[in-house]
N, C-alpha and C positions, 0 to 999 in steps of 0.2 A: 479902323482895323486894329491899332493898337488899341484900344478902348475894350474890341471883342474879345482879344488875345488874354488882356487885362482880368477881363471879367469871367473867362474858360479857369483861366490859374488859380482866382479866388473862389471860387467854384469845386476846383477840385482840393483843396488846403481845408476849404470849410467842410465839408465831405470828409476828408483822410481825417481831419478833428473831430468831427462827430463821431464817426466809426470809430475811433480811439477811444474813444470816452465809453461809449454805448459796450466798447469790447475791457474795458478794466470795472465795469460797474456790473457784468456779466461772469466777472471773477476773481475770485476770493483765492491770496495768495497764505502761506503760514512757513516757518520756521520749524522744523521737528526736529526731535532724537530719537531714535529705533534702536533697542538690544534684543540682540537674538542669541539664543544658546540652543543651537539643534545635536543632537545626538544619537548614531542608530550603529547595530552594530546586528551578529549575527549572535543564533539560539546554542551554536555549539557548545560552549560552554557547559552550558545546562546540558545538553546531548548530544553529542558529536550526529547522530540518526538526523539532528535538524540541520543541520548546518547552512543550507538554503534557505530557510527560514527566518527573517530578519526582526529587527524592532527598528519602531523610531519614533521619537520624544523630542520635543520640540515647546520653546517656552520665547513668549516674545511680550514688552516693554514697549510701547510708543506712546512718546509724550508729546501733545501739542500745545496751541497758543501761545506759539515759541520757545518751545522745550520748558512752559511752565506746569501744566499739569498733564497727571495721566488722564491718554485720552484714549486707547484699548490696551486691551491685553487679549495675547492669544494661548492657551494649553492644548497641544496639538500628539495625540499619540497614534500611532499606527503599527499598521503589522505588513511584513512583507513577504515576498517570494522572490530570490535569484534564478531567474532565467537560465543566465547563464553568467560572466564574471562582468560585462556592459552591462544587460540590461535586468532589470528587476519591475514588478509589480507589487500596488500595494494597495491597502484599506482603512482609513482610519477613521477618525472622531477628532472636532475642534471645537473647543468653546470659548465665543470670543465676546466676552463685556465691553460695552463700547461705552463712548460718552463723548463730550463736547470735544470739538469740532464736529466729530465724523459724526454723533448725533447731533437731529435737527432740532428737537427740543427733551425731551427726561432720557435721560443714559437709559440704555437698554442690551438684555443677553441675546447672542445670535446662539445655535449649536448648528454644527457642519457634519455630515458627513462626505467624504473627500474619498477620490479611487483616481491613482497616479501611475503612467506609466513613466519610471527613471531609466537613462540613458547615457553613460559617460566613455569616455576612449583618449587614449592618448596618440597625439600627433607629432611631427617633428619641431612644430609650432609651438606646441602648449595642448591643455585639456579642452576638450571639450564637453560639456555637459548640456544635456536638455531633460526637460520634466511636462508632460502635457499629466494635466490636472483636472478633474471633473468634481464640480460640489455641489452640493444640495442644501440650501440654506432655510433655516429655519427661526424665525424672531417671535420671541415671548410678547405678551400680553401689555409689555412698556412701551412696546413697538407702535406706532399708528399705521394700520391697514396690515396686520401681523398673518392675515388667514393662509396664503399663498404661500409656499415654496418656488423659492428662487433659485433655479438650477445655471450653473455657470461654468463656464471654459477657460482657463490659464492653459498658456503655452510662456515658457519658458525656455532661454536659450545663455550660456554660461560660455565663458571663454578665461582661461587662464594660459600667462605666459612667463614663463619661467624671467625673471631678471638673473641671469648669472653671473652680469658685470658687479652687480652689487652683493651677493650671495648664495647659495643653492636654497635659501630657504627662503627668498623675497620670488613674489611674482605680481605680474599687473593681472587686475580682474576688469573685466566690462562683460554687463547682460543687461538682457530686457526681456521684458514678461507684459504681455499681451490678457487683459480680460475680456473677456466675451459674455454677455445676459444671453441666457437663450431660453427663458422665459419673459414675458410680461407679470408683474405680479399688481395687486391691490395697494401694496405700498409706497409706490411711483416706482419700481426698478421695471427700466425697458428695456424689449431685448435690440440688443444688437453692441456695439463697443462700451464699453463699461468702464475702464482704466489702463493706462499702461505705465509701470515701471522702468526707468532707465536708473540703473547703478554705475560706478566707475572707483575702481580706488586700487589698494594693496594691501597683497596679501602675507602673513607674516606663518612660515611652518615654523610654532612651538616644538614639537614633536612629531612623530609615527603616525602616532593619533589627532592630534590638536593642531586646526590653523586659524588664526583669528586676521578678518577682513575689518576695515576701515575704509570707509569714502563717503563720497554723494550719491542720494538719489533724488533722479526730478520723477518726481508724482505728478501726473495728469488725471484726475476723476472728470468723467464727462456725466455729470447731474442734469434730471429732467429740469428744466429751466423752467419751468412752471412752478414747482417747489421751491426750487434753491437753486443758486448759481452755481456754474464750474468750478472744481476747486485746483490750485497749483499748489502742491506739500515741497517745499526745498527741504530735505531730509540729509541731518550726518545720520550714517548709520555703520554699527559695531555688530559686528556677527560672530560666534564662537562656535565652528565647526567642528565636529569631533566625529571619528568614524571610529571602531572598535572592530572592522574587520568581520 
């Protein structure tokens, strides 16, 4: 009886070790650094007739294989429309050069077209903000299997809390942002979960205008395992938010 007992336990150990093993050889972990500097503000200036009328400019930095080389960059500009003083809608254009890590072999250009609905509100809590994001991807001729457009889903969900013990201008941030494939494409992207971002950190008001965040993000890529293994990104990331009202 002891003998069977014996032999159930090393059974299940040699089992829990394989699966261990099978699950760190099925994924590829990295060290990054992310700068972002987004900026959008409204047309008034230019003509008070627009003043609903928004812009937004957005410029992003990620360096990988441990924060030793750059490994994309993002140029993202858009145009919006205020709703109303929560919510807005928008349209833009992103061009994003990738290369090693996130490419699998020769660096290659994506161009995005993006259409976002923005949402924010204040509570007795803290901010809320959300962004659901639709994109239509498109990869050059560097790309392997480049013919297909890749149409994709971001939901986005944003929480800010005022620290007051420590200043009116400190607050704590935690979001996460959901990606969705909702196509199959030629170049192994499948549809259905794609990635999800978890952020956590503080946030510092500069100004009126300027708040710049510092923290972690855990990155989960869920890669067709046929190509490439899962990836886990441990990312500092530095954000330079600016609104202009």
């Amino acid at each position: 009886m002891l003998k069977k007992i014996i032999g159930k336990i090393a059974g299940m150990m040699l089992g829990i070790s394989i699966s261990a093993h099978v699950f760190a050889e099925a994924l590829v972990e990295d060290f990054q650094t992310w700068a972002n500097v987004t900026g959008q503000g409204s047309f008034a200036p230019v003509n008070p007739d627009l003043k609903k009328f928004r812009w937004w400019l957005e410029g992003q930095g990620r360096f990988g294989n441990d924060s030793s080389v750059v490994s994309q960059g993002i140029v993202r500009p858009g145009i919006g429309y205020s709703l109303n003083d929560k919510t807005s809608v928008w349209l833009g254009y992103a061009w994003v050069p990738t290369g090693h890590p996130f490419a699998l072999a020769q660096p290659f250009n994506e161009d995005r077209i993006w259409q976002q609905l923005l949402w924010a509100d204040n509570f007795s809590f803290g901010r809320i903000t959300t962004r659901s994001r639709f994109e239509q991807r498109f990869f050059d001729h560097h790309a392997p299997g480049h013919h297909d457009v890749a149409h994709r889903f971001r939901q986005l969900i944003k929480l800010n809390v005022p620290l007051r013990f420590l200043s009116p201008q400190w607050s704590y941030v935690i979001q996460d942002e959901l990606f969705i494939n909702l196509t199959n494409t030629d170049r192994g992207i499948s549809n259905g979960f794609d990635q999800n971002r978890f952020f956590t950190g503080l946030a510092y008001r500069i100004n009126p205008v300027a708040v710049v965040e510092v923290g972690y993000m855990n990155l989960y890529f869920n890669r067709p395992h046929s190509i490439r293994p899962d990836q886990l990104l441990h990312i500092i990331g530095v954000n330079l938010l600016m609104n202009f009202q």
